[in-house]
LOPA-501762 format. One line per field, with one value per residue (C-alpha): residue number from 1; x, y, z; residue in one letter. Coordinates in steps of 0.001 Angstrom, whole numbers. Layout:
<rs>
num = c(NUM,...)
u = c(X,...)
v = c(Y,...)
w = c(Z,...)
residuo = c(a,...)
</rs>
This chain:
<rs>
num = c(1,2,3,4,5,6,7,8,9,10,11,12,13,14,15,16,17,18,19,20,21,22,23,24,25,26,27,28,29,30,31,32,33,34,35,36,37,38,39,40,41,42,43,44,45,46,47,48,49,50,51,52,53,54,55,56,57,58,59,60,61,62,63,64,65,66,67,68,69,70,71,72,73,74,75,76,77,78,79,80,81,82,83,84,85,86,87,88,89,90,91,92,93,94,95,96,97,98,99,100,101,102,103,104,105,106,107,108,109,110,111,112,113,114,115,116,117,118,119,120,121,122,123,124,125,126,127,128,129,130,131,132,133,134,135,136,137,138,139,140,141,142,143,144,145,146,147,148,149,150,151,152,153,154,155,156,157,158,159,160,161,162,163,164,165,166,167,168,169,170,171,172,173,174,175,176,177,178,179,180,181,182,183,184,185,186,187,188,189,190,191,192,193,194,195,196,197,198,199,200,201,202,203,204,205,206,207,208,209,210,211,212,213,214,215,216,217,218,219,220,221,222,223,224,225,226,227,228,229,230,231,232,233,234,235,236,237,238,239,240,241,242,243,244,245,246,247,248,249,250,251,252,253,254,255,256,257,258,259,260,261,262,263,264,265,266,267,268,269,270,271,272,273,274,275,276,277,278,279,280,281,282,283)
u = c(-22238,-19513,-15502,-15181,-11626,-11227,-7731,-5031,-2799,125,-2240,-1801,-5685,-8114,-6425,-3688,-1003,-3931,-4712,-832,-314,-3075,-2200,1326,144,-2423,635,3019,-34,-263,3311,3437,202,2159,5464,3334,1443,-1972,-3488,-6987,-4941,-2007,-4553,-6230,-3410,-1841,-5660,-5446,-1996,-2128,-6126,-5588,-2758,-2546,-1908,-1584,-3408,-2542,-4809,-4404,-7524,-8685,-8421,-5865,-5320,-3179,-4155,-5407,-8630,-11388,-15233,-17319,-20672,-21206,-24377,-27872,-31088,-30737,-27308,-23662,-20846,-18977,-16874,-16540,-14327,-13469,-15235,-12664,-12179,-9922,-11479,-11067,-7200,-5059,-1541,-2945,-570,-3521,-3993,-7651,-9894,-12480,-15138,-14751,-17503,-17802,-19564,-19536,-17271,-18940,-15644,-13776,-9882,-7522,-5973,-5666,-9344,-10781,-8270,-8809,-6447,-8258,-7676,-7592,-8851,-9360,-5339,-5127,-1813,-1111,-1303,-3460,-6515,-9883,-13233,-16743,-17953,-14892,-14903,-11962,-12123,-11234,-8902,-7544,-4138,-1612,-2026,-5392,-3572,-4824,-8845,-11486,-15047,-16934,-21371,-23476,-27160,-29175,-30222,-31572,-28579,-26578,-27902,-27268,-27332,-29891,-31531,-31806,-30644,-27312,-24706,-21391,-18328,-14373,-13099,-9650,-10043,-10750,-13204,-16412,-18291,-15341,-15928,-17700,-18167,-18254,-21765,-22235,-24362,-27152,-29040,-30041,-26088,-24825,-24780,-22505,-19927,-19567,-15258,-14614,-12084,-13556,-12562,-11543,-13499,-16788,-19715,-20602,-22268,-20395,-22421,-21893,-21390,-23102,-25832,-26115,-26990,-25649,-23327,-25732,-25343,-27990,-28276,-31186,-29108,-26379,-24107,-22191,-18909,-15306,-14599,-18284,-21723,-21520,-23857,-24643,-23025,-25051,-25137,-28646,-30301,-32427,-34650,-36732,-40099,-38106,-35758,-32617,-30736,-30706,-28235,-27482,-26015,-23550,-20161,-17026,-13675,-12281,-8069,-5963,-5492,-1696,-1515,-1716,-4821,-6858,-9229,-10936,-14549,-14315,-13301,-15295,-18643,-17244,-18503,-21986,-21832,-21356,-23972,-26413,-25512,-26012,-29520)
v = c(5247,4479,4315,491,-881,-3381,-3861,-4484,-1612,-2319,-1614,1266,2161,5102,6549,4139,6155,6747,2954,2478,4489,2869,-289,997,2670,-373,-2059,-14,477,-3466,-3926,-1034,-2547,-6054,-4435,-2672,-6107,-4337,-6492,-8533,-11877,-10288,-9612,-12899,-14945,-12507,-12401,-16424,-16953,-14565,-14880,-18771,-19754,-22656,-20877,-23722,-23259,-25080,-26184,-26823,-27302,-23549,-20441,-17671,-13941,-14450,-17917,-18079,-19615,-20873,-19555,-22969,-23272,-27240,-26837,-27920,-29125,-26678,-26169,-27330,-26861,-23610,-21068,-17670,-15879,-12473,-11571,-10274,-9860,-8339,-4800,-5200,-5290,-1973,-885,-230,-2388,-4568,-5143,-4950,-1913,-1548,-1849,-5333,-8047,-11598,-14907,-18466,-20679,-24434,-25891,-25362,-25036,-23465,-20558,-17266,-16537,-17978,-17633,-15139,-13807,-13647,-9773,-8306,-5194,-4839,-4625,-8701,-9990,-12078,-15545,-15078,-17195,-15650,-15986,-16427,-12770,-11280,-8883,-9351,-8587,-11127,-10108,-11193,-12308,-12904,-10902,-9724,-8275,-5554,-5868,-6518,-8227,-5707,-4567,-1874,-1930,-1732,1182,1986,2160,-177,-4062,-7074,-7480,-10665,-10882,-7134,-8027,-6558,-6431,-7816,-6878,-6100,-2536,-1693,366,-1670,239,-757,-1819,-4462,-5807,-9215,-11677,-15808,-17325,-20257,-22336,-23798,-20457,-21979,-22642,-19239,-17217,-20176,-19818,-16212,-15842,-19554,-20027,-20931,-23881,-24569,-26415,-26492,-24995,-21654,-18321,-15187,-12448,-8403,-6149,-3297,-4748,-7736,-10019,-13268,-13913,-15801,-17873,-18068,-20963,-19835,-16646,-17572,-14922,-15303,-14637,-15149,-18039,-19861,-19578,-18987,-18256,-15057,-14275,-11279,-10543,-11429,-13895,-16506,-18220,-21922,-22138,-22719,-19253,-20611,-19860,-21818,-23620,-21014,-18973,-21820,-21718,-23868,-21192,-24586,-24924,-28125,-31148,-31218,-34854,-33559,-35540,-32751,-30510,-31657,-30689,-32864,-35559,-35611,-35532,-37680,-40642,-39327,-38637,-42538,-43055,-41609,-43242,-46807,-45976)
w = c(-50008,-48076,-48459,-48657,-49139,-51829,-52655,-50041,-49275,-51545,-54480,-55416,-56336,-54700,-51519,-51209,-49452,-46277,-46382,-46001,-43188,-41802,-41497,-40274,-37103,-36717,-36362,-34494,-32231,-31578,-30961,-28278,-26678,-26667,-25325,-22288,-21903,-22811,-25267,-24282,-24491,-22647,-19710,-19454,-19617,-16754,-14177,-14643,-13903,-10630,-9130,-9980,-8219,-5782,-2002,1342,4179,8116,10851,13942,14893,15980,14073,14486,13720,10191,9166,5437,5143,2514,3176,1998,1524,1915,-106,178,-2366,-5189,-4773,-5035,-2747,-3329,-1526,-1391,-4572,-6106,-9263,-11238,-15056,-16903,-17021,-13120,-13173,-12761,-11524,-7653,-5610,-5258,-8845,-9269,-9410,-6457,-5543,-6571,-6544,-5171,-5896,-4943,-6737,-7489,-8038,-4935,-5180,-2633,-4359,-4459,-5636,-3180,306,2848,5540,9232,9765,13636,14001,17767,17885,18490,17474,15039,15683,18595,18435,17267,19797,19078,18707,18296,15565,12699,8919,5917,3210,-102,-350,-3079,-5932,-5003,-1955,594,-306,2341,2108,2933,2983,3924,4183,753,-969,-4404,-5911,-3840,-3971,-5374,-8846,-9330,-5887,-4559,-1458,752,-1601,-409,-2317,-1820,-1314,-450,3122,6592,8369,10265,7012,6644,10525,10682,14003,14138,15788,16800,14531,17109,17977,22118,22475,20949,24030,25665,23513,23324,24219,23252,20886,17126,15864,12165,9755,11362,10415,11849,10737,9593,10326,9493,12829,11228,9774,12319,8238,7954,4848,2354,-986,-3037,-5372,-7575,-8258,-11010,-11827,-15219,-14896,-16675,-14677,-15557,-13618,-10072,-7289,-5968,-2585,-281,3328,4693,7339,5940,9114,9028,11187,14111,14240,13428,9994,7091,5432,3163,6219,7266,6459,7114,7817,6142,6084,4619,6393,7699,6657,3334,2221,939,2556,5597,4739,1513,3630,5916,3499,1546,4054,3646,339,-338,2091,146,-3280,-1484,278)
residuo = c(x,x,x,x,x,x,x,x,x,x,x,x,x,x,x,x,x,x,x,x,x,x,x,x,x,x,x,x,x,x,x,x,x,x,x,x,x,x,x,x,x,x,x,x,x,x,x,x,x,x,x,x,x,x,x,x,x,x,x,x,x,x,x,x,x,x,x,x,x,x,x,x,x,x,x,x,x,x,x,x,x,x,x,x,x,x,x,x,x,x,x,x,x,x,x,x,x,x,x,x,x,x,x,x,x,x,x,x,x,x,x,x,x,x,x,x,x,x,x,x,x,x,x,x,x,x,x,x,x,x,x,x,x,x,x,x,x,x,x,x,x,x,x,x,x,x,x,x,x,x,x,x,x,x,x,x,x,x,x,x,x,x,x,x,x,x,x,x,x,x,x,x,x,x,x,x,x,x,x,x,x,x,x,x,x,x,x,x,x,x,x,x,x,x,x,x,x,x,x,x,x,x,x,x,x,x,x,x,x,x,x,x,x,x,x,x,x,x,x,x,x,x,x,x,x,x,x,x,x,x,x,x,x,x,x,x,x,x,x,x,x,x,x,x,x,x,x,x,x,x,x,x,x,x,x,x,x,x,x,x,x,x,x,x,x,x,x,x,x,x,x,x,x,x,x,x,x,x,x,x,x,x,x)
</rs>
């Protein structure tokens, strides 16, 4: 049968001066832990503070080389509005300048907020400057910002190994190099106007389709693929092209590169479906 402690420590029964030390280096332990900021509660309260906090975006009507954006998902029948955000927990987090081991995964987040989880910086890597406004077709990469600093959406074509967790398709995930895995291009949404806009400027807040230069897939959300994650259920996030009858991509390709509204009245895709969103409570 097992040893099975019965008395506390400070009586003195059985092998009382081990179950003493014990419970001294238990607690010596937990107060080193707590000075070095290790413990579980420690690292919570520290990935929430940092991966949660409110970041401002501009607009002026186009998008630029440097501008910090939201990826939104506007939603469609089985599915809510959500935008693009790392999947990090607190096993994720270490002392890399970035803060958060990689590869890292993403999701969809249903309840949208501009912060750090969910804002991406428009990355040139053609050698465009900064500021400079980004084309239709132009290639660029997206990466995290804040705390989450210096990581890159990236994807690579599936393998046995290397898929998506519920659906099996192209995995999409952040990784901490820029290379040509991390190089994705901005379509036009109507497929019979897309060759017409190739070198126009791409303007903010509208929706368009973000598709991978190596694998030529469209980033996807998936709405009957919930991931469970610290933050709640999300929707599963991959890189592939989903078409209707008529060759043109679903809904669950388009995307809004959505910024703030410089009046300061919230973000402009929310207002603008808000109008149809009352539209369809009255009919």
């Amino acid at each position: 049968m097992a040893h099975k402690t019965v008395y506390q420590p400070k009586v003195k029964t059985g092998n009382w001066k081990e179950d003493l030390l014990f419970a001294e280096n238990a607690m010596q332990e937990y107060f080193e832990k707590k000075e070095r900021g290790e413990l579980l509660v420690q690292k919570v309260d520290f990935l929430k503070r940092n991966i949660l906090e409110p970041l401002s975006v501009i607009n002026d009507g186009l998008l630029h080389f440097g501008d910090v954006v939201m990826l939104v998902n506007v939603g469609g029948e089985n599915r809510d509005n959500s935008a693009v955000s790392i999947n990090a927990d607190v096993n994720s987090l270490t002392k890399t300048p970035s803060g958060i081991q990689t590869p890292c995964g993403v999701s969809a987040e249903r309840c949208i907020q501009s912060c750090v989880r969910t804002a991406f910086i428009i990355t040139s890597v053609d050698g465009s400057p900064e500021g400079s406004t980004l084309h239709f077709d132009q290639t660029f990469a997206l990466r995290t910002c804040g705390f989450a600093r210096g990581l890159y959406l990236t994807s690579d074509l599936q393998g046995f190994h290397k898929r998506a967790k519920m659906s099996g398709l192209q995995e999409v995930y952040l990784d901490n190099c820029t290379y040509f895995l991390s190089w994705w291009k901005i379509a036009h949404l109507d497929p019979q106007e897309r060759l017409e806009y190739e070198g126009q400027p791409v303007p903010a807040n509208e929706k368009v389709l973000i598709i991978h230069c190596k694998t030529n897939q469209a980033l996807a959300v998936l709405g009957d693929r919930l991931l469970w994650t610290a933050y709640g259920k999300e929707y599963e996030v991959t890189a592939h092209t989903f078409l209707d009858s008529q060759k043109a991509e679903k809904d669950v390709n388009h995307w809004i590169l959505c910024t703030s509204d410089p009046a300061g009245d919230g973000l402009l895709f929310l207002r603008c479906l808000q109008p149809a969103a009352d539209n369809q409570q009255l009919t």
